[in-house]
Each structure stands twice: as C-alpha cells, then as structure tokens.
N, C-alpha and C positions, 0 to 999 in steps of 0.2 A: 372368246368362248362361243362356239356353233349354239344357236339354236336348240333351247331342249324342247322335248314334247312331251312331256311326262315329270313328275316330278320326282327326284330322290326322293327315298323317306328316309334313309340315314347317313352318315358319316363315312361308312366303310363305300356304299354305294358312290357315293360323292367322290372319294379319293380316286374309286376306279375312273370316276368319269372324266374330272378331271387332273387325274397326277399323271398321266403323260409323258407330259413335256419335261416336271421338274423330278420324278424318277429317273430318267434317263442318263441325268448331268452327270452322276459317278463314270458315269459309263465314257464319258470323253474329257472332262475337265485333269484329272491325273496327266493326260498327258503332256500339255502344256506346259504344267506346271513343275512335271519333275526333270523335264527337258531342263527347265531353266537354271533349275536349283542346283541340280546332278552335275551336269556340265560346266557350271560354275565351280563346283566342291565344296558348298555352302549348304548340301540337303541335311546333312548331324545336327546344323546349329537353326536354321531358320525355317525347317517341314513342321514343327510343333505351332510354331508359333502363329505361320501363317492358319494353321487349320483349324487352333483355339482362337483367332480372330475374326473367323467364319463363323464358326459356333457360335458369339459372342454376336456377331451383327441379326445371326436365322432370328436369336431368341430375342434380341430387342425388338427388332422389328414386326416379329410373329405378336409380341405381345400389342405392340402400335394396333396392328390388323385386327385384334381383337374388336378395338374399337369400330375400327373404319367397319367393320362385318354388323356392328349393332346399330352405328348411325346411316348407313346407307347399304338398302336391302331392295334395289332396281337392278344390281345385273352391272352396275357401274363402277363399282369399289372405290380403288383410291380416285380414279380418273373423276368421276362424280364426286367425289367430295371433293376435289379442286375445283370443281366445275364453281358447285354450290361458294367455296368460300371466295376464292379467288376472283370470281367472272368468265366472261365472253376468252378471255385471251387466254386459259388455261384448258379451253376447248378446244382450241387450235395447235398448241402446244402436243397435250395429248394424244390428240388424233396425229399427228405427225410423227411422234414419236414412236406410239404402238403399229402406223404403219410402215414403218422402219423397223421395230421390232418383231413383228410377225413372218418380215421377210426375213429376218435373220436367222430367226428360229425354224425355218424354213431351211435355211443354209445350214446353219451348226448340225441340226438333225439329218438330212440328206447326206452333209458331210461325213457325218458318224457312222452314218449307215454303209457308206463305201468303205470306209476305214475299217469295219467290222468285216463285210463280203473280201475285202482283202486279206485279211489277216488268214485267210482260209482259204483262198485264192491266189497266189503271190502270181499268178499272169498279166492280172491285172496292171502291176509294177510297169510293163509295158505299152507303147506307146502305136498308133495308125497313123500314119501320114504325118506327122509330129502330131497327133494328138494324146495325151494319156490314154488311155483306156478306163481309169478308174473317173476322167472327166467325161466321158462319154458313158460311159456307166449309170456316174448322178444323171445328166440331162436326160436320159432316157425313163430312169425309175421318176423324175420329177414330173416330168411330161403325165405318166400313169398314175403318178399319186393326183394328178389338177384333174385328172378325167375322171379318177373315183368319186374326187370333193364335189366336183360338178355335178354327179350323178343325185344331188341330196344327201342329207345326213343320214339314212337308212341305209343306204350301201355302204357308204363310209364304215358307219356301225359296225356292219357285217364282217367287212374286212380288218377292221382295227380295234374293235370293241376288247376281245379279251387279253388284248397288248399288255396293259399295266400288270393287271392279276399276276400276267408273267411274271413281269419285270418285279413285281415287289418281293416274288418269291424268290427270283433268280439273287436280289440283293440281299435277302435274308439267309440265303443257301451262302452265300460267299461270308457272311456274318459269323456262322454257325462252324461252318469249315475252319476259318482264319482261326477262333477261338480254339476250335477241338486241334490243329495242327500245331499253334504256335502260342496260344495260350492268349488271355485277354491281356491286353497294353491299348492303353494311350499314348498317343505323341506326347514326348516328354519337352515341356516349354524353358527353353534358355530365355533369361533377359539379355544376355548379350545379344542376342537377335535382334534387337531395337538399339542397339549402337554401331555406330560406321566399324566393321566396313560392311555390314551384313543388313543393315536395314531397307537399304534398294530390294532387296532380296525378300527380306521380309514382305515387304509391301506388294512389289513384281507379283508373288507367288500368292498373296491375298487377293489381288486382282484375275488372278489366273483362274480361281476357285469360284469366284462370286457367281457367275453363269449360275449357277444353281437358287439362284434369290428368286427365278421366275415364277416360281410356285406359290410365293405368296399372294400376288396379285391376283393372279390365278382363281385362287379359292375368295379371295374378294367378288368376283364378277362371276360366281356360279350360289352367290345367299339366293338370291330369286327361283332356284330353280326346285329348294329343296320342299318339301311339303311341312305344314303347321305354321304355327304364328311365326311374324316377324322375331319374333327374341329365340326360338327354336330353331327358325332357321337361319341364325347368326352364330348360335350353338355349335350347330351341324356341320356348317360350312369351317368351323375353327376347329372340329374335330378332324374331319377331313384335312385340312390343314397339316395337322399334329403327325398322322399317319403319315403323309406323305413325306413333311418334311424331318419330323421324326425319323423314316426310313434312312433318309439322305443323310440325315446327320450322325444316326447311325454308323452310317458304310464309310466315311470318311474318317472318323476318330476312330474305327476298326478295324478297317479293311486296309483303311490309308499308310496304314505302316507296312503292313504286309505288301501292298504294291510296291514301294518304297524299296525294301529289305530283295523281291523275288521276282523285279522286272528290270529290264535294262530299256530305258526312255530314248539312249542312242539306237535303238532298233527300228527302223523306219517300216519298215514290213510288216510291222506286228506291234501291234496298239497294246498299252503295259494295264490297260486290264484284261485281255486276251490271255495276254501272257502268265498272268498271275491266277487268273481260272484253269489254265493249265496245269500249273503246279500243284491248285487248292484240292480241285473238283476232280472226282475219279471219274474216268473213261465210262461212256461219253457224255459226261455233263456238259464237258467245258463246250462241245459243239452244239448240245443244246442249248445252251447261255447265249451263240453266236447268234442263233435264231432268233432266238428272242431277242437281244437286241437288236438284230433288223427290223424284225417285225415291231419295235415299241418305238426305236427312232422314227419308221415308216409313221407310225399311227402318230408321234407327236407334229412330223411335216404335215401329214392331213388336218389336224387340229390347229396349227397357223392356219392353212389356207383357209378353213371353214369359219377362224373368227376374223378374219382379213372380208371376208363377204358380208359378215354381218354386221363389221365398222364400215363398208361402205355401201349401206342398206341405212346404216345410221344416218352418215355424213352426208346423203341422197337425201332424205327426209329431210333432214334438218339443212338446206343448200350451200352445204359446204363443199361438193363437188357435182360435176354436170350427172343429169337426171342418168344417162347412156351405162357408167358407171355402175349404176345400181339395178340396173333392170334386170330383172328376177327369169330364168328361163323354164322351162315345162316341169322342172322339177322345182320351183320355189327357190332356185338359190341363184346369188347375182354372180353367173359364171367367168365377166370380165375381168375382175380382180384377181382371181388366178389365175389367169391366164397370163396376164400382164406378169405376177410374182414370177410363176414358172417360167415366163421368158428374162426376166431380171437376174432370177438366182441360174439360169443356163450360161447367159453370158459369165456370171462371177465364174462358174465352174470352168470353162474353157479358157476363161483369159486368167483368173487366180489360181488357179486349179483346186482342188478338196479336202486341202487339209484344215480341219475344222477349227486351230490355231489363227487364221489366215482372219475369221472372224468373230472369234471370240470377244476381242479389245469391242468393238463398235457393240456387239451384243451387250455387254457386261456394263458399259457406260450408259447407254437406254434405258438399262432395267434401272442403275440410281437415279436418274433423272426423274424417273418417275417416283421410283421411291421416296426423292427426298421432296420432293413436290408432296406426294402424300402425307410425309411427317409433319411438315410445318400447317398442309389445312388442317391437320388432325390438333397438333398443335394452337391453332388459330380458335377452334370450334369450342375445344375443353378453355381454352383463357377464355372465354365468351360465356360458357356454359358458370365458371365460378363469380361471375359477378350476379348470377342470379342463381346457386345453389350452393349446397354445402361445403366451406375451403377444405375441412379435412377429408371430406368425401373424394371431391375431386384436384386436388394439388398432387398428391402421390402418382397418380394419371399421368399427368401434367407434366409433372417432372420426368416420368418414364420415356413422355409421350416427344419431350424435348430433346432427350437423349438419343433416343429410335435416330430425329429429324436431322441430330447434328452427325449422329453415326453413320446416316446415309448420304448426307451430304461432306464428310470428310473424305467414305468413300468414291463418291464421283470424284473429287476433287485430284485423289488421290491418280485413279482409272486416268484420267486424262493427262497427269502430271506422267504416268509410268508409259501408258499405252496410246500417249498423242500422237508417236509418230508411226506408229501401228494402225493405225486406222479411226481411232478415236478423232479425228479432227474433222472427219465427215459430216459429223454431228453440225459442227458450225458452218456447213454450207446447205445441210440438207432441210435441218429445221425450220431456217428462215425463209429458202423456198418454198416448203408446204407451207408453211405461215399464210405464205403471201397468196397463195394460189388459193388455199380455203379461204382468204378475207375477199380475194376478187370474186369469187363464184358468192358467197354471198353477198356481197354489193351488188352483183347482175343478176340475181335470183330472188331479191329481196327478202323479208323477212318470213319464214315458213309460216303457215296457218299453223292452230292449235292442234289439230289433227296430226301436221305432218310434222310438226315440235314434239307430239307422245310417241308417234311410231320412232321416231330415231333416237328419244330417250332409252326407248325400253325393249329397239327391238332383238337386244343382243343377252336378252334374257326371257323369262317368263314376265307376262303384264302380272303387275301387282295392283292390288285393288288401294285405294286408296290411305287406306285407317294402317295399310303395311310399309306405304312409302313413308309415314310420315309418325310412323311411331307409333300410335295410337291402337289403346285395347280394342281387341277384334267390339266387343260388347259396348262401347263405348257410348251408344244413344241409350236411354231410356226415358222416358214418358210418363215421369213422375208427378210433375204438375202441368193441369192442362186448363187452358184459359179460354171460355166462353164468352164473347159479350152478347147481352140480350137489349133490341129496343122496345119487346114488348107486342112488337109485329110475327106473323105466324111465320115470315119468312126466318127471321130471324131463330128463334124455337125448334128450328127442322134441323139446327147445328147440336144440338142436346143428345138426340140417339146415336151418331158415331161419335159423341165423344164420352159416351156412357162406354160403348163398345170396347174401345182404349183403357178408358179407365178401370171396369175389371179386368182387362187382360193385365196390364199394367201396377193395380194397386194403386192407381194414381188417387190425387185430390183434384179436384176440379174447382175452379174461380169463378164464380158467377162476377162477370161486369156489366153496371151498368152508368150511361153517359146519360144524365138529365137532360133534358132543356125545361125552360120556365113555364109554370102551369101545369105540369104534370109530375110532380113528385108523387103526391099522394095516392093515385090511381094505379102508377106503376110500381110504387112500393108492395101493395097488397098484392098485385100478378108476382113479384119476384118471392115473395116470400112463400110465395104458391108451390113456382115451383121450386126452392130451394127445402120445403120441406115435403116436396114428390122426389127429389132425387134423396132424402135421407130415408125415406122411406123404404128406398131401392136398396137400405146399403150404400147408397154412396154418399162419401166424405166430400163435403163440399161447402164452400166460405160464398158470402156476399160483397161485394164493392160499391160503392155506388158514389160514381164522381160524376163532375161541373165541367164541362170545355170542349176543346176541339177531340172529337172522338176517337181521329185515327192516333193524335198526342197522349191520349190519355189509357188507351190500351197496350199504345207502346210502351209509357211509365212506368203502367202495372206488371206489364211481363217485365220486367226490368227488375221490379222492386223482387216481386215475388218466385222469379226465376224459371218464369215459365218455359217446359220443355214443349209446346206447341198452343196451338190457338186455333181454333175449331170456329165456323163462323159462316155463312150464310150471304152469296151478294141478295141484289131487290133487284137480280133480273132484268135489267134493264140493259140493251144491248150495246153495244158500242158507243159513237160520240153523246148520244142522249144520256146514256151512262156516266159518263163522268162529268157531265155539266149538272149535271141531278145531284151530284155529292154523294156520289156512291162510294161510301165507306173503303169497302174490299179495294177498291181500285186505287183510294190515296194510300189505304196501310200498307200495302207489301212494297210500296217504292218506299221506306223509312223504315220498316223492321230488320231485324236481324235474326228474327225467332223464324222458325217454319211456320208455316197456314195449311191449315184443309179448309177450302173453301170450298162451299156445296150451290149452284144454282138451281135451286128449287122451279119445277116444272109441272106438268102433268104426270111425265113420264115418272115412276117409281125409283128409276134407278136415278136419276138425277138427285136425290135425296136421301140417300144412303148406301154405304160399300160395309159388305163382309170382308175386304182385303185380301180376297182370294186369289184376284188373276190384277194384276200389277204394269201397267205398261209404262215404262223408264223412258225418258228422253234422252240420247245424248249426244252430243257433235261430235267429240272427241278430245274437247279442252278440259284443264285440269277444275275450271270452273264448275261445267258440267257436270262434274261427276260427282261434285258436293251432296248432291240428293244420292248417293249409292249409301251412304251412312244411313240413311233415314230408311229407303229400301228395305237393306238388309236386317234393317232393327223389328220391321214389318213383317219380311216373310219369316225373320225367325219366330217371331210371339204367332202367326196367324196359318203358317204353311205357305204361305201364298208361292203363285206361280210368278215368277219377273218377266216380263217380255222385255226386252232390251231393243227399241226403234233410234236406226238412225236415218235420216233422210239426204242422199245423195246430191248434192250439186252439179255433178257432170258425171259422163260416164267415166273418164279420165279419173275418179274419183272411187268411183263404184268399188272397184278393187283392195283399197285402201282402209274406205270405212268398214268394210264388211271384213278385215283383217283384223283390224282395232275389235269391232263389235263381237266378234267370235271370241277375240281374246280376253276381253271383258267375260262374256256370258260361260268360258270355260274356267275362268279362277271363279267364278262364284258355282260353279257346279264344284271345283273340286273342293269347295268350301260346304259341301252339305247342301243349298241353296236348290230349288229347281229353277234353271235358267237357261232362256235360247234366244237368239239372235235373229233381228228381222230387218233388211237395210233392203228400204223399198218404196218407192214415191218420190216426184217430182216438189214440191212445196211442204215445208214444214207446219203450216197449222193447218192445211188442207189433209196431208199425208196422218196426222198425229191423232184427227179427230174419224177420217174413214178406216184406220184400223182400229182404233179405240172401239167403232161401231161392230166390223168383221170380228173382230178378236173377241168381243163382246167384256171385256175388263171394266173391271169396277170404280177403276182409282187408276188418275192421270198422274204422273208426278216427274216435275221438271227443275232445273233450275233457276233460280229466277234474273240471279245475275251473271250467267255466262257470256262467254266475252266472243263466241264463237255463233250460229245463227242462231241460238234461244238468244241471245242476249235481249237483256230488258231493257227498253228507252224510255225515255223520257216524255215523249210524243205518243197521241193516239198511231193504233195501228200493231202495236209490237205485237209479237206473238205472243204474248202472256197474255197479255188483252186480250187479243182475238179467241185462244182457246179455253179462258175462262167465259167469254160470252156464248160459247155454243158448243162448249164438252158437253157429252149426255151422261155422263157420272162426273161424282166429286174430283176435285185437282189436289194436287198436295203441292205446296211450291217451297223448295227450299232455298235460304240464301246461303251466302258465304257468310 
C-alpha cells in the first residue's frame, strides 16, 4: 500500500483507493481458466464448480479479515499479526513473499495491459528482430509506469487515481448487460465435478480463479489510513472490502457464464472478456471498457511499485536490507526498488514473454501463503483470547476462524500440487534466499534503535497514536482519584493548588496522605485536619490517610489500594547528588511506582509552582515506551485545551531527517484527532535541549516518560535525565510510567 496523506473518511472512498489491483482480476483470470477447461471438454461439468469454490474461499476468508481489520489497525494486516503471533521469522517470511508478490502483480497487470492494447491492436501479434512487439511493448509502458511511481504518489495520483471508479462501473455495465441480454443465471454446480475424471479439472480451474484473493490483504493494510476510532476504522476498511470484493464476486457468478457461453478461449488475439464486451456492450462501449482496462491494470502496476518502496523503506528502518535500498529521492520516495522491479519484470517480458497465464501459478500461490499464515495467527490469537473471555462469545470466531486457516491452506496445498511445474516451485528457491539475505543484513546491521523499529513498523501506513495500535478507547485516562501526600512543610502544600485544578476539571476525590515519624503525630494532625476541612470548603471531596513507614512504600500502597489515577506532589528542592542522599522522597518514588506524578519544584519563580495546562511540551525519542505519556497528554489537552509541543532531540544529523518524519507524524494524527499539535526536533542534548525550550516556548508542564528504553530512559544511577530535569525544570514535570 503507497503511503497516504490524508485520511479516507469512508468506505466507498477506500475502495476507490485501494481496489485496484483486485477489481482488475475479472478482467484476466477467465482466460486461463477457460483455456483449460474448454480445451479439455470438461467446461458443462466443472465451470460451476470451480467458481462456487471461489465464492466459498472470498467469503470465508473475508469473514477471517474481519477480525485481522479489528485486531491490527498499523497499516500491517495479516502480515502484522504473523509478525505479532508468530515472531522474528514471520517477518522475514513475509517480507519475502510480498516482495515477490508485488513484483508479480506488477507482471500479471502490465501483462494484461498488452493483452488488452492488443485485442485492438492485432500488429502487435508481430515480432522486430525476433522480438515480439507486444514484449517490447510491456518493457517500455513498464519503464513509464517506474518514472511516474518515482515521481511521488501525487503524480501517480494524477495519472491513476480515477482508474477504479472506471473499472467498477465498467464491471457493473457488464453485470447489468449479461442480465438484460441473457437473463440472470448462476453456474449450475455438478457434484460430479469432484469425482475422477473431472476433479483435476475442478481444482486446475480453482487455482486458475484465486488471483483475485489479493484484495483481501489489500484492505487489511489500508485500516490506518481511514479517519475515526480504531473500531470505525476496521468498520470502514471491511466495507471497502465488501465493495470491492463484492463487485468481483459479482462478475464472476454473472458475467462468468456469459464469457463462457459467447467467447472462444482458443483465440489468441483477443482476450474472452474483450470478446464478450463485444457481444454485451453496444458500439462503442466495448472500446471504452478497453481503455479502461489499460488505464486500471496501469494504475494497479503503479500501486505494486509504490507499496514495493514502502516495504523497503520498512525493511531499511527495521535492517533487514542495506540502508542504499531505501533512500528516499527529492520526491520522498525510495526510487531503487522500482527500478530494480521494472528491470526484473523487463527481463520476464523478453525472455517469457506477456501472457499473463505465464504467471499467474507463482502469483496465486504467494497470495495463500500469506493467507494461510494469516488464518492460523488469526486462529492462534482468538484460542488465546477464549482462555481469558467469553467461550460462547468467542468459539463460533474460532471455529469460522479455523475453517478460513484450513481453507487457505488446502488451497496452497492444492496451487502447488496443480501449478508446481508452472512455476509454483520458485517459491522453494526464492523464499529461502530472501530469508537469508534479510537474516544476514540484520546480523551486520544489528538490532535497529527504537526509532528506526517505529518508522518501519508504520511507515506503510498512517502513524497511529497509541490507545489506536492497541485497542484502547480513544478516552481512556481519566483523573478520578488523585493522591496528595502532605509532610506538613510549605514545600509540600504547593502540590494542593494543581491538584485542586484537576479535580474540578475532573470531579475527581482527592487523598490526603500523610507518612508520620515519632513525635509528631499530634501537631500534624491538627495542620491536616486544617486543610482537609479548607478543601471541603472549596467543594472539594476529599479523604484523610494517615500512615507509619517508609514514605515512598507507603504512598505507593495507598495509590494501590485506593486506585489512584495520579499523585500530585512537591520535591524539597534540593539539587542533584545532595538530593538524593537527603532522602528526597520524589526521587526514591518514581523509580517504584506505576502510577503517574506531577511533581512541582517549588522556587522563587511563580511558575515553578503551578500550571494552568495550557502550552504542554511532550518528550519523545521515538520508542513505543516513550509514547506511554501520549495517553496522559491527550487526556490533558482534551479537559484544558491545551497546546502539545511534541520535542524531540537529534543524536546526529544522520538522524535529523528521521526523527522529525516520526515527530510530524506524531503531531499530525493528533491534529487530525481535534488536538492543537506541532512538531519541534531541535538541539544537541536531551535535558539541556528539554529545559531551553521549556524556557523559549514558555510551557507550563514538562511531561516525559519515565521508563523509556530509548534516550529519556530512567537509571538507576544519579545522573539520568529524569533527575536532571526534575532538578532544574522552571515549571511542574508530569512523569509517566509504563
């Protein structure tokens, strides 16, 4: 899938964007297929059957994808949920597969496209120096299609965008026709068809069809792009789904008899749905129909090339092939990878030559491999999911979900057993090469930072904001109960006005704690009871504590017991190592909580001692750690308005480019989320950079993570950057954990 920059906002948009590829299939799979069947004198008994066993795999599997669309909404579809259940080896798999796949789809669609300009053409039939003409034909349109895809997706755009619209009309014009000329029929299904001598036949002619299954993955690896919650836009994306493959399924149980009945598949010069537009469609539809199908197989060749650059823009990030591969040219896109296809599928065309038969087999076998890879993690997640939820809820799933896995894996099974010596056997030389070749570049490139692990997760989609990868309601934080502790000192008291602030915004209760030592119960009784009855004063709902022990042990209990959604709190100022040999609370609590802190160090300065929550500045490296405080963020500026500033701080310039891709794409899902948010990736050192924009920017509230694994990460040791920037922020810190 190319890169979007916008998001759908519905269904029918989505289809356009991506159905393509899997609109197209009517338009070349017939002929394969009746070649085989006709020629044999087996098309009366086994054309039904094979097409009601097509039917039967779209809708199992469309139902599977239902799933995979709801549990994984990065842009990764099935391939991500292998990733997720499976491991490390289902990513190399994957990746090997789909680029094998993109290049075929590459070939079957370029192939189709000559097959079509000939059918209207017959010179082409003709040969230069022994060359075909219809091979030199592809190489040249394929050449033009790698310079459009390199141009950016905005030309691309230009030039292929309104392809499908065609194409759905053109297959519904052929729908509508077939009925009004010949009346509605289905393929009438023999069970003889499934006994010798006709069941090679049956199966052959199944295999023949399946090309058209690419559509489902399809719309798995376009959920990211569409606009609204995760559950709406798993919705969205299975509407789109429906459309498209609806359409297809459609034209085949319709149309498919009619090509059948009013083409001759012995006609090498003229493709039998050419042939059967001719019959159907009055003068000049049928030559309209031809257009469009050039112009939609064009537009689905440019759509391999464009998600072939952004699988290895992934595979780059993530060091699964050398950095050269990947590098992006003036237009944003990694031009090397098409270039390489278009020289891969030039040579197929001159030495195989273009009939689209030639590689359908190897197409058609990739797409189960993945599919049935898909069924069984889909399979794995739902048996996982019933040991901790409802069985009758999810067994029917299960069962469906098992069926889909064995239906897809019967059919590869099948694909190889029929079309092994067609080309399917490539499969067992080519996968284990890429294997190897993606395990050595990451063995020489070592493990990628967290940064370069998100950009190649996500960059074949829209970034999703967190609470979207992982299920969770957009609303998810609130700040119900907030936990104060007080020692009685003024420093301590200066936490009470921003957690008042919270609390009416909130409706929250607030915990008053407090930690004795010996000698002083009675003095600080009567201060608490002070202020516990100035905040009821105020309206605000608020409880007393009052425990014996180690103080940072004892406020972690309480948020524990009582379920504290934050803990508001005051250090004693004291800077660095004198700091924590003093027994400064703040500094033992956040290395053992789990809960978030606002911690405030009270100063001269005003602002050091309280935030209206207005202007926000976000840390983040780029690791999935990191981003844990985006929940809290956002829970923030929804209740207060606030503005986000989103700081990341560069390591090398080598770098620069990278983070500020990440950081944009961060700070634009939370604009398109309602949110006010911009991006600032700027400075050489992290608690140096954190705390001179903090000052420039003039923001009220720092807030970081506190156990990211990426440069915030928290140690153990004086020194860390949490340390550092809670000793010399000039406003409150917010720290959240994992």
């Amino acid at each position: 899938m190319a890169h979007v920059s916008h998001k759908l906002p519905n269904s029918f948009q989505g289809a356009l964007a991506g159905g393509g590829d899997p609109a197209t299939s009517p338009l070349y799979v017939f002929g394969p297929f009746l070649k085989l069947i006709v020629v044999a004198g087996v098309a009366h008994v086994t054309f039904g059957a094979s097409v009601w066993m097509v039917v039967l795999t779209v809708a199992v599997v469309s139902a599977m994808y239902r799933r995979v669309m709801y549990w994984v909404v990065d842009g990764s579809g099935g391939s991500g949920l292998s990733e997720e259940e499976f491991g490390s080896w289902a990513v190399k798999i994957n990746a090997g597969i789909t680029f094998i796949e993109y290049t075929l789809t590459f070939l079957v669609s370029m192939a189709a496209l000559v097959t079509f300009i000939g059918d209207r053409f017959p010179v082409l039939d003709q040969s230069i120096l022994g060359i075909p003409l219809r091979a030199l034909v592809a190489v040249v349109l394929s050449i033009l299609t790698g310079w459009a895809v390199n141009l950016g997706p905005k030309f691309s755009a230009r030039i292929f965008g309104p392809a499908t619209l065609a194409v759905l009309l053109l297959l519904w014009a052929m729908v509508i026709a077939t009925v009004w000329k010949l009346g509605f029929r289905l393929p009438a299904l023999h069970l003889e068809a499934f006994l010798p001598p006709y069941l090679h036949f049956t199966f052959a002619g199944y295999t023949r069809i399946l090309a058209l299954m690419t559509g489902i993955e399809i719309f798995a690896n376009l959920v990211a792009a569409y606009s609204g919650t995760a559950v709406q836009k798993s919705r969205k994306a299975f509407g789109s789904l429906l459309i498209i493959m609806g359409t297809t399924v459609a034209t085949i149980l319709i149309v498919g008899p009619a090509i059948l009945d009013l083409s001759d598949p012995t006609n090498h010069s003229v493709s039998v749905f050419t042939q059967t537009m001719d019959r159907l469609l009055p003068h000049p539809l049928p030559y309209l129909g031809t257009l469009i199908g050039i112009i939609v197989l064009g537009s689905a060749a440019a759509a391999s090339a464009q998600g072939l650059q952004n699988l290895a823009l992934g595979l780059r990030y993530r060091h699964y092939i050398p950095a050269m591969l990947g590098e992006r040219n003036k237009y944003e896109v990694a031009a090397m990878p098409v270039w390489i296809e278009v020289a891969l599928v030039s040579l197929c065309f001159l030495v195989l030559g273009t009939r689209e038969e030639t590689y359908l087999a190897i197409y058609a076998a990739g797409v189960f491999i993945l599919l049935s890879m898909t069924g069984w993690a889909a399979a794995k997640r739902l048996a996982r999911e019933l040991r901790t939820d409802s069985l009758i809820r999810h067994l029917p799933s299960l069962i469906g979900t098992i069926l889909a896995a064995a239906l897809t894996t019967g059919a590869t099974l099948i694909i190889f057993v029929e079309r092994f010596k067609e080309g399917a056997w490539t499969y067992l030389i080519f996968i284990p090469i890429l294997y190897l070749v993606f395990s050595h570049f990451r063995r020489k490139q070592g493990e990628p930072r967290p940064l370069e692990e998100h950009l190649g997760r996500f960059f074949v989609g829209q970034y999703l904001l967190p609470f979207e990868r992982k299920q969770r309601p957009e609303n998810e934080v609130q700040f119900h109960k907030i936990l104060v502790p007080l020692d009685g000192t003024l420093f301590a008291e200066h936490a009470i006005a921003p957690a008042e602030v919270i609390v009416r915004v909130y409706k929250s209760h607030m915990a008053i704690l407090n930690v004795q030592q010996i000698g002083e119960e009675q003095k600080l009784r009567t201060y608490l009871d002070h202020v516990l009855w100035q905040l009821k004063q105020s309206q605000i709902q608020a409880s007393l504590a009052v425990r014996s022990g180690s103080v940072p042990e004892e406020i972690s209990r309480l948020s524990n017991e009582i379920g504290a959604d934050l803990i508001v709190m005051s250090t004693h100022g004291m800077p660095g190592f004198d700091r924590f040999y003093a027994g400064d609370v703040a500094n033992r609590l956040i290395r053992i909580l789990r809960t978030p802190v606002l911690l405030l160090r009270p100063t001269e300065r005003w602002q050091s001692r309280n935030t209206k929550f207005q202007k926000i500045l976000i840390a983040l490296d780029g690791s999935e750690a990191a981003e844990e405080v985006l929940r809290y963020a956002r829970a923030l500026a929804r209740s207060f308005n606030s503005e986000m500033v989103l700081l990341s701080v560069p390591e090398s310039e080598l770098e620069l480019a990278r983070i500020r891709q990440y950081l944009e794409s961060v700070a634009q899902a939370l604009v398109e989320r309602g949110y006010t948010a911009r991006a600032l990736v700027t400075g050489s050192g992290a608690v140096r950079t954190i705390l001179d924009v903090s000052e420039s920017e003039g923001v009220d509230l720092i807030m970081l993570s506190t156990h990211g694994r990426g440069r915030l990460e928290r140690k153990a040791s004086i020194g860390s950057v949490t340390d550092r920037i809670i000793d010399a922020a000039p406003c409150p810190v917010f720290l959240a954990p994992i």
